[in-house]
N, C-alpha and C positions, 0 to 999 in steps of 0.2 A: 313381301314383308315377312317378318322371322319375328316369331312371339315364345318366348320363354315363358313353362306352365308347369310354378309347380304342382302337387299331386300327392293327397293326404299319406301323411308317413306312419298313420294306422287306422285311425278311422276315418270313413268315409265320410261322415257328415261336416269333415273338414275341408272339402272337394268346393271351392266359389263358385258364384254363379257366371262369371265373368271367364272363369277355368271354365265350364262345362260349353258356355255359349263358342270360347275359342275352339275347342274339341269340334265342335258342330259345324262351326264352320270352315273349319281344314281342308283345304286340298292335299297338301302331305304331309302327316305326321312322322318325324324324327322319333326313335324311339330307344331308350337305354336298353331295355325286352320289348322288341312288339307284343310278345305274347301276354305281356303286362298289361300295358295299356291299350290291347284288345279286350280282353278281361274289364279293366275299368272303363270302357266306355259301353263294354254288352252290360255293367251295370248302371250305368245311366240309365241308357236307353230303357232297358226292364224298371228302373222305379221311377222315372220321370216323364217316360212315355214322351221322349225326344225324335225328335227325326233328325237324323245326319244325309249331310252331302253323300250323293251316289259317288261309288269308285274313288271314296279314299283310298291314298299310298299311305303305304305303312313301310320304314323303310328302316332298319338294324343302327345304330350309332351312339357307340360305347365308347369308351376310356382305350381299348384295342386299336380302333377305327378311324377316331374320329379327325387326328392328325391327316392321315392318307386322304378322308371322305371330303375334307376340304379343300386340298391342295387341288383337288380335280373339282372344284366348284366352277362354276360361269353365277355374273352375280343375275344373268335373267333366270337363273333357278328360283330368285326371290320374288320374280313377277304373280307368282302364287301366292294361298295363302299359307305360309309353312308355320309347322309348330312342333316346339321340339319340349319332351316332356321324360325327366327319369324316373325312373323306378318311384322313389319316394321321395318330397323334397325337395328343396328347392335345387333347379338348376344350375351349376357351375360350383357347389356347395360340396367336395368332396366328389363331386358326378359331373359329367362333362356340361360342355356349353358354352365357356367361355371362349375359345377359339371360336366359335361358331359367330361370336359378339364380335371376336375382333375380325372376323370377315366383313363383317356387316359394316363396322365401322369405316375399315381402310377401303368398301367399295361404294361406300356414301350411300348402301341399304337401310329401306329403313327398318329399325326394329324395336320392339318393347318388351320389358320383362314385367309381369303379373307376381303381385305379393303372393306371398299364401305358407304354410308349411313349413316347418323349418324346427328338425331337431337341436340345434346348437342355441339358437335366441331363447325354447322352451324350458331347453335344460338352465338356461345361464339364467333365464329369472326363478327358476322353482328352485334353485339351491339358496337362494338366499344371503348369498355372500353381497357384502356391501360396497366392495369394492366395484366402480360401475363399469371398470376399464378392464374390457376382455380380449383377451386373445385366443382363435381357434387355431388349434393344430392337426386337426384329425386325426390319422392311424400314426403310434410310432413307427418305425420298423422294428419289425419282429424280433434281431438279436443283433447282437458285436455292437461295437463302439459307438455307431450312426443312433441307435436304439439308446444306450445312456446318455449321449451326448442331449438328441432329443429327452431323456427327461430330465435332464438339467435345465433347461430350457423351458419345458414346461413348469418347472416346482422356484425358477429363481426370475422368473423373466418382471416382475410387478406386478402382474394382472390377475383378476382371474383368470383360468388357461379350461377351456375343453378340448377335452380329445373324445376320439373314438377309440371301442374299444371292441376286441372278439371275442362271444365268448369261452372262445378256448385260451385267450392271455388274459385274460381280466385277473384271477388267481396271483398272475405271474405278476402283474402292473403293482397290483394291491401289495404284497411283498415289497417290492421295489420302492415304492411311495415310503413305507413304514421304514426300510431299512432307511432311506433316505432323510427322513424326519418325521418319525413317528407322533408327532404332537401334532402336524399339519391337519386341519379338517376337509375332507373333501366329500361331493355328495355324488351319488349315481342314479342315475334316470332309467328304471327298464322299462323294455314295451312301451316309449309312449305314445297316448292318445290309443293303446288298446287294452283289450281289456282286461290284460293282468298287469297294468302298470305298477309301478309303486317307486316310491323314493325313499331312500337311503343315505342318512346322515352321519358323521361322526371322522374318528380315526380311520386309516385304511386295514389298523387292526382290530380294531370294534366291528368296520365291513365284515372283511374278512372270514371272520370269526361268525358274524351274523348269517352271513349269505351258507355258510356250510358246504361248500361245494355245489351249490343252488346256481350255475352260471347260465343255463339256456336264458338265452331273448338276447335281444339288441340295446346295447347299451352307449349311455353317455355319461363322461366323468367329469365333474368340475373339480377343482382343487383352489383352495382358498391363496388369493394372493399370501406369501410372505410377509411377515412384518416389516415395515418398512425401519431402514435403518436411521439416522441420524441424517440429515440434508447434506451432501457432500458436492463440491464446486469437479473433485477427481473422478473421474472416469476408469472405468476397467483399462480402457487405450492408455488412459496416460500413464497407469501404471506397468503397461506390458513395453512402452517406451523406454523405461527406465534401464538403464544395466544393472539388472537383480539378477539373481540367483531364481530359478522357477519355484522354490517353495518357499521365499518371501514371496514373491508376486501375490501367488496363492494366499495367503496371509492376510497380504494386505487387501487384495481384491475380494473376499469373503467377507474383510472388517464391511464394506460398504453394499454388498448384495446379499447376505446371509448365503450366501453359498456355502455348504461342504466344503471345508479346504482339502479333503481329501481329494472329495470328487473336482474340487476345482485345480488342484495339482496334475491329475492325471489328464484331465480336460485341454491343462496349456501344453504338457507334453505331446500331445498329439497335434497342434496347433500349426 
């Protein structure tokens, strides 16, 4: 059997009991670092005065790996009790695992995923946006067209949108967001669940300007849905059908998603 376990994304006392019991009784634990969730289970062990199974495997399977680590599976690897657990977080959430699922599935393994942890559902209720329909995107990419295009995506899609963010581009996002439409509200998550957390509302040039070049920790950005336009029956498609000229398209397709018609002119140019 194969159990997905997530695994507090800062504090420990996030860690279920349901997560420590699976830990316990592993015969191989998958691991994003072993040297991680060696670490959280020599703390177990130390404040709960646990006993684990003799001659646990502890075995390396990262976002590098984990295509290859599969393709050479047999599914009586599953006849154990395996447990695959990342860094922080829940599994398949930006970190591997879900290949691991679809092994499981296409070889009629059985397997279960454990709640727990999860920076994206924390961040999307403590910003406070009301819009209850979200979408995650994680990391942009770091620069060229792929990198705007993803934050058009992110700032016109309807929803609220979280990403991840580094922070070494957070600076560079927060510019971005403002050049892009400085009235948008969006909120930042640092450290959460330790103990320098804090939250951060407003403009991305109120951030900005607040954070001061303040970027250590780990963060999460939400960005407030767009106002929504007027109920329209047209589609962006049906307008890219038409025989227009690309900056009516733009025009027109911005009337109905508040898009930049700049950024949405150079967006269909690449198209």
């Amino acid at each position: 059997m194969l159990l997905l376990v997530p695994t507090p994304i800062g504090n420990i006392g996030d860690l279920s009991l349901r997560a420590i019991d699976a830990f316990k009784e592993a015969d191989i634990l998958l691991c994003e670092d072993t040297r991680v969730t060696k670490k959280l289970i020599h703390i177990i062990k130390e404040r709960y005065s646990i006993e684990f199974k003799e001659n646990q495997e502890f075995i390396s399977l990262h976002s590098h790996n984990e295509q290859a680590f599969v393709e050479k599976l047999e599914p009586s690897f599953f006849e154990q009790n395996v447990v695959y657990a990342s860094d922080a977080g829940m599994p398949g959430i930006s970190d591997p695992g879900q290949i691991l699922v679809r092994f499981c599935i296409d070889n009629k393994i059985k397997y279960d995923i454990l709640p727990g942890a999860n920076a994206v559902l924390t961040a999307f209720v403590a910003s406070g946006f009301v819009q209850t329909k979200m979408l995650f995107l994680g990391f942009l990419d770091h620069k060229g067209t792929s990198r705007s295009h993803g934050l058009q995506e992110a700032m016109y899609n309807g929803y609220t949108t979280i990403l991840y963010e580094s922070p070494h581009r957070l600076d560079k996002l927060l510019l971005e967001i403002d050049k892009e439409d400085p009235t948008r509200r969006i909120f930042l998550a640092k450290e959460l669940t330790k103990k320098y957390q804090n939250y951060f509302h407003g403009t991305a040039k109120e951030i900005f300007d607040t954070l001061n070049e303040n970027y250590k920790g780990e963060w999460v950005v939400a960005i407030e849905a767009a106002e929504s336009q007027n109920e329209s029956a047209v589609t962006q498609n049906d307008i890219l059908e038409l025989d227009l000229p690309k900056k009516v398209q733009a025009k027109l397709i911005s009337k109905i998603t508040g898009e930049n018609i700049k950024a949405c002119y150079n967006r269909l140019l690449n198209l």
